[in-house]
C-alpha positions as CSV (number, residue, x, y, z in Angstrom):
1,X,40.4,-27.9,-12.3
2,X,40.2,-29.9,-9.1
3,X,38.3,-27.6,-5.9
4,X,40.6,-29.4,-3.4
5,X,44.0,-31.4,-3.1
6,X,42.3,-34.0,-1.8
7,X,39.6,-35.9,-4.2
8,X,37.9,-38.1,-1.1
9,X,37.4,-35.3,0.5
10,X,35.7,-33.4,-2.4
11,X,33.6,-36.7,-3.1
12,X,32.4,-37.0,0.3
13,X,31.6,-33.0,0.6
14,X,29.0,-33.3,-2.3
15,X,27.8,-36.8,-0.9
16,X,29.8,-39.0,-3.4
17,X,30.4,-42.5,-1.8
18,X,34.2,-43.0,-2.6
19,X,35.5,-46.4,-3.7
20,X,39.3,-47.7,-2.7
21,X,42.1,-50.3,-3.8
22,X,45.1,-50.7,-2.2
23,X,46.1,-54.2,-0.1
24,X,46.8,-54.5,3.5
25,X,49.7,-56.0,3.1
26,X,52.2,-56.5,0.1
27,X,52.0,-53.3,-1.1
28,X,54.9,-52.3,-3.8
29,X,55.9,-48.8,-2.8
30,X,58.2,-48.0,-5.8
31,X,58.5,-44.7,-7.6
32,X,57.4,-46.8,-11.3
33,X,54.4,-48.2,-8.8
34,X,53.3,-44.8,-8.3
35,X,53.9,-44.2,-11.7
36,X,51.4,-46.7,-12.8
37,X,48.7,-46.3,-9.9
38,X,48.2,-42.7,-10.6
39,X,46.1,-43.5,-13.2
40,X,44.1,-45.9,-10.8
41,X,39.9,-46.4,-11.0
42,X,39.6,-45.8,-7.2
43,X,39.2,-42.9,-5.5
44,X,41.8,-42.8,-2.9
45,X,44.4,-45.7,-2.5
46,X,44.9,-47.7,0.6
47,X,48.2,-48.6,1.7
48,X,48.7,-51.1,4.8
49,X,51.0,-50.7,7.1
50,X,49.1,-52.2,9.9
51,X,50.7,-55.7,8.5
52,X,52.5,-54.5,5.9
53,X,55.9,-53.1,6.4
54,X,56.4,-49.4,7.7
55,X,58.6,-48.6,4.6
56,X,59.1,-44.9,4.4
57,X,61.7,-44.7,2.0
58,X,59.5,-46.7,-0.2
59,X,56.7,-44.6,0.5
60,X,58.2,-41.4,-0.3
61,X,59.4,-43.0,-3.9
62,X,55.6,-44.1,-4.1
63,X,54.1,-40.4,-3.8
64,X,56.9,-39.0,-6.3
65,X,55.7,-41.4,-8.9
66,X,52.1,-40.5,-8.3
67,X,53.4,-37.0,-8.9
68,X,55.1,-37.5,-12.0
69,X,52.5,-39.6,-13.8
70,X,49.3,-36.8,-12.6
71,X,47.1,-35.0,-12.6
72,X,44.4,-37.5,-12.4
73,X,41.5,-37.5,-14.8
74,X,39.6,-35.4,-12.3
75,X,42.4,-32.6,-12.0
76,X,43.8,-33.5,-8.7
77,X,47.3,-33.6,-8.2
78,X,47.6,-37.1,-7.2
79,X,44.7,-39.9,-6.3
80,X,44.1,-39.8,-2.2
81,X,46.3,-41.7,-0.5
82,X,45.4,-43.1,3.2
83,X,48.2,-45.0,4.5
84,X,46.8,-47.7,7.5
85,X,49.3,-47.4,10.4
86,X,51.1,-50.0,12.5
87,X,50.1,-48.9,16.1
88,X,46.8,-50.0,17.9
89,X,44.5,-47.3,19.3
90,X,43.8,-49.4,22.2
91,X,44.3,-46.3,25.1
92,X,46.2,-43.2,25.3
93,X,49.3,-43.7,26.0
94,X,50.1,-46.4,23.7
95,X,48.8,-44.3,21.1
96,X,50.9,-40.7,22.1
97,X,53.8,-43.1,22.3
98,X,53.6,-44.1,18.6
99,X,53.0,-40.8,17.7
100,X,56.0,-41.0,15.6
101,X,54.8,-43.2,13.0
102,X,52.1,-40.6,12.4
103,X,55.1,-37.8,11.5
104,X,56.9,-40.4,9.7
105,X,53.4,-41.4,7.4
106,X,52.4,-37.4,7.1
107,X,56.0,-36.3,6.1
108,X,56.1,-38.7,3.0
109,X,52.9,-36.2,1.9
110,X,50.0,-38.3,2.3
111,X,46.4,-37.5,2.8
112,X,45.4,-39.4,5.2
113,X,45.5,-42.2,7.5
114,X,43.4,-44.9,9.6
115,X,44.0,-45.8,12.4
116,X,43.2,-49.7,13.4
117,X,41.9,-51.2,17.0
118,X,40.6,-48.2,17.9
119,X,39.2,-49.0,21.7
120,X,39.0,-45.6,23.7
121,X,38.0,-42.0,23.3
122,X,41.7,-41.0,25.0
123,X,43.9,-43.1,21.9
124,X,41.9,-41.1,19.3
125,X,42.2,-37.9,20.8
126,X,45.7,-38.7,20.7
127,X,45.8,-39.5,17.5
128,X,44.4,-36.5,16.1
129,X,46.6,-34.8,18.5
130,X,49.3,-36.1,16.7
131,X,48.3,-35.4,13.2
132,X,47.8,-31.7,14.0
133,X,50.1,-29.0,14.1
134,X,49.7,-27.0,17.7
135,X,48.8,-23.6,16.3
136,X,45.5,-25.0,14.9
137,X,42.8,-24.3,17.7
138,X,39.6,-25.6,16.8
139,X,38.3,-28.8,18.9
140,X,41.3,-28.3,21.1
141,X,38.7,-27.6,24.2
142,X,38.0,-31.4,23.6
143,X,41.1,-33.1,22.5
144,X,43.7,-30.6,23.7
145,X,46.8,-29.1,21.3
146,X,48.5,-30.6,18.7
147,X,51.5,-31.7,19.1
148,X,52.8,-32.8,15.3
149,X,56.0,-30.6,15.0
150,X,57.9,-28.1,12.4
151,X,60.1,-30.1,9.8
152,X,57.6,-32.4,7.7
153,X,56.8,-29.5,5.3
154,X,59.7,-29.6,3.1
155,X,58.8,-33.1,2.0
156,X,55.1,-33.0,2.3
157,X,54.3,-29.6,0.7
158,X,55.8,-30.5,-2.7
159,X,53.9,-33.3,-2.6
160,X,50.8,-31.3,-2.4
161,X,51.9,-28.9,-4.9
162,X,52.0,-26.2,-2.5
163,X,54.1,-23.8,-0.4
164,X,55.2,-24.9,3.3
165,X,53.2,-22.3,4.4
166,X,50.1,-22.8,2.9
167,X,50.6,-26.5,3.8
168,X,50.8,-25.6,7.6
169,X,47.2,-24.4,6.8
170,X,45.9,-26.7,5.1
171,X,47.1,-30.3,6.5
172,X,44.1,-30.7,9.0
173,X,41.6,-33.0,9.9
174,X,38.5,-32.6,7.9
175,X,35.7,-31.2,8.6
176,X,36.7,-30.2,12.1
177,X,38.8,-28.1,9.7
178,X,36.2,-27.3,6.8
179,X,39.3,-26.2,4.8
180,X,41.5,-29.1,6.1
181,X,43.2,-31.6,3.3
182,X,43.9,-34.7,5.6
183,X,41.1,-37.4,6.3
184,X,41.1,-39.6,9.4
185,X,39.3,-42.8,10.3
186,X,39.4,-45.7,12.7
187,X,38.7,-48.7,12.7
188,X,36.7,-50.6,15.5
189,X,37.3,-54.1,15.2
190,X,37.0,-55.8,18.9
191,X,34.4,-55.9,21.6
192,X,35.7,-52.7,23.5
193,X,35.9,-50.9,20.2
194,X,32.4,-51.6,19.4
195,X,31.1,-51.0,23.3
196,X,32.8,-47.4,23.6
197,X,32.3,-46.6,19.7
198,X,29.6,-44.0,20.5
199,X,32.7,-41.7,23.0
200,X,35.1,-42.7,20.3
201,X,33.4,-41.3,16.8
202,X,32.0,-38.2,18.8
203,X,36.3,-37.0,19.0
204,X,36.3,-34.2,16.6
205,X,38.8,-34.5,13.5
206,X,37.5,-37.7,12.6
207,X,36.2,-38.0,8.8
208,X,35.7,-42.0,8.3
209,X,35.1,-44.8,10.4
210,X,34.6,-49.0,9.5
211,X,33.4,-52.1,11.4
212,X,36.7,-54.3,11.2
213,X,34.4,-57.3,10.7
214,X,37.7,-59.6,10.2
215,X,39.5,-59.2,13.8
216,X,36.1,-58.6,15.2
217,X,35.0,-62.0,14.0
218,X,38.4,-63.2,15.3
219,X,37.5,-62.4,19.1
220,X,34.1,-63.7,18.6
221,X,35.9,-67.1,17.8
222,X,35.4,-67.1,13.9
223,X,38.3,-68.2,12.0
224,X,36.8,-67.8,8.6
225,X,36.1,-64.4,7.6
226,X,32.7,-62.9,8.0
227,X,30.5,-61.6,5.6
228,X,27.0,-59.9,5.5
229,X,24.5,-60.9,6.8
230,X,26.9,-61.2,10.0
231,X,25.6,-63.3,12.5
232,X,23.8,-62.0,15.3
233,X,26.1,-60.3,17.1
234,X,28.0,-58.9,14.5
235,X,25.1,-57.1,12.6
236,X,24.3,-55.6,16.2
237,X,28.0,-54.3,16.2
238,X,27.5,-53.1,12.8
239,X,24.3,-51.6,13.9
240,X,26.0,-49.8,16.8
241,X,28.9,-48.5,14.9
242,X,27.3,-47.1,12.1
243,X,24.3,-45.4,14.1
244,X,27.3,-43.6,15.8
245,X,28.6,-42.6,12.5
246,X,25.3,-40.9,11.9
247,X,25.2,-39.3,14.9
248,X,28.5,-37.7,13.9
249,X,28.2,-37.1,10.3
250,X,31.4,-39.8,9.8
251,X,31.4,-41.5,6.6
252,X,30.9,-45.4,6.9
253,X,33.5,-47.8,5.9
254,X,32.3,-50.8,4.1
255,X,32.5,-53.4,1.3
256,X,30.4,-53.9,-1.0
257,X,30.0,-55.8,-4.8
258,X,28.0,-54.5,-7.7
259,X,25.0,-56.5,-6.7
260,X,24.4,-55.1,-3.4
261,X,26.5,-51.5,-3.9
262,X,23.0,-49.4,-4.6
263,X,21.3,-50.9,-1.5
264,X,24.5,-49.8,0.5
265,X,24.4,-46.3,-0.8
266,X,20.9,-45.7,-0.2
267,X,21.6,-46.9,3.0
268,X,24.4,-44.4,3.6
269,X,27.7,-46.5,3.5
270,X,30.0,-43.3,2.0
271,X,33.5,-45.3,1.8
272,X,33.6,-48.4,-0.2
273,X,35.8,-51.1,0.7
274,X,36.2,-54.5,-2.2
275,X,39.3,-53.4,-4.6
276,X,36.3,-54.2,-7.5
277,X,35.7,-51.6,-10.2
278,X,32.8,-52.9,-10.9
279,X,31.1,-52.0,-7.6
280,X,32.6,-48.7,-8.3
281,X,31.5,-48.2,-11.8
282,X,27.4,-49.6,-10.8
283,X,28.1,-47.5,-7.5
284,X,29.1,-43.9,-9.6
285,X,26.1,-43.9,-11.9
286,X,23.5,-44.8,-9.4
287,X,24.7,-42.0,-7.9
288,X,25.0,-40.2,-10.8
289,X,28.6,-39.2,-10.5
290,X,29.8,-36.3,-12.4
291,X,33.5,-36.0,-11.6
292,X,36.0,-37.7,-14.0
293,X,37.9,-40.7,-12.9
């Protein structure tokens, strides 16, 4: 029997790197989809909406099928799912006037979400904000109220295979919430990101964070995709961004194949990016995984 609703969460509580699939784009949200992915070798499932489309309907058909098929192996309801949403966390504003894509993604009964471009302290605190429901009061003395409103539960709960009560509880940020279900990240993936990254990871209700290494290599003028070792002023980035995430006990985001996944772990990467089992299956007994997949 699963501790928690949400496996990545358990995983990263016991200091389990946890490995993801999932595309950025093209992803087939179908109820038979669901159906077949519940039974997936990650540990949570990534679905982009940053450039894929914002299909709710589909999503919601996605989540039953995950449902139907469960549990999982490892006793959990459904696999994590941690949808990637459209809006860029490039300041405040812009971010609290998207905050309706976050309802939209949480009501379908997710677990989670990531939130790309982040480039200010101000547009994460929103987005926490927004992912929160008001009579929550930890952290607000630092990123003010929530402002995610009643109606959600009736979709979401079930989902979660839990009373709308109990889900009012339990859908918070974690571990600002040690008891909270829902896992957020951000991605830094430009030059402001990667200068303010230190104000940025320190908002509480953050739980993940990656270098975007594609869009960052983008604004330093490389067209082909970057990989390690970066050039100089991309491994200083990296450098940067995951120092922060030590400082603030965040989980770093990053890929990583079966050659080079040990080195990564002992290094302290916690989410693995790659869609590759194989990094996952080398990754799992070097750790020396115990929980089921």
């Amino acid at each position: 029997m699963a501790n928690r609703i949400n496996r990545a969460i358990e995983l990263l509580e016991a200091d389990q790197a946890i490995y993801y699939d999932g595309p950025h784009t093209g992803h087939v949200l179908t109820y038979e989809q669901g159906h077949k992915d519940a039974r997936t070798w990650a540990d949570y499932i990534n679905v982009g909406m940053e450039h894929g489309a914002f299909d709710m309907t589909g999503l919601e058909e996605y989540m039953r099928g995950l449902v139907a098929a469960g549990p999982t192996n490892s006793g959990h309801r459904t696999p994590t799912v941690i949808v990637e949403a459209p809006v860029n966390g490039i300041d405040g504003p812009n971010v609290a006037f998207n905050a309706w894509q976050f309802r939209q993604i949480l009501a379908r009964g997710v677990h989670g979400i990531l939130l790309c471009q982040a480039e200010s302290a101000d547009a994460v605190r929103e987005f926490v904000r927004a992912c929160r429901f008001p009579h929550h009061k930890a952290g607000t003395d630092k990123i003010g109220g929530g402002t995610r409103g009643r109606g959600s539960e009736p979709t979401a709960a079930p989902v979660w295979g839990i009373d709308q009560q109990e889900y009012f509880e339990r859908c918070e940020p974690w571990p600002l919430s040690p008891k909270g279900e829902l896992l957020l990240g951000v991605k830094i993936e430009s030059p402001p990101g990667v200068a303010h990254c230190e104000e940025i990871l320190a908002v509480p209700g953050l739980g993940f964070a990656e270098l975007g290494p594609g869009d960052l290599g983008l604004s330093l003028g490389y067209t082909t995709l970057q990989r390690r070792p970066y050039p100089p002023e991309m491994e200083a980035a990296r450098a940067k961004v995951f120092a922060a995430c030590k400082k603030n006990k965040l989980a770093f985001l990053e890929g990583a194949m079966p050659d080079k996944i040990a080195a990564s772990l002992d290094e302290g990467v916690r989410v693995i990016s790659g869609h590759n089992p194989d990094s996952a299956k080398v990754g799992r007994a070097h750790q020396k995984r115990t929980m089921p997949v």
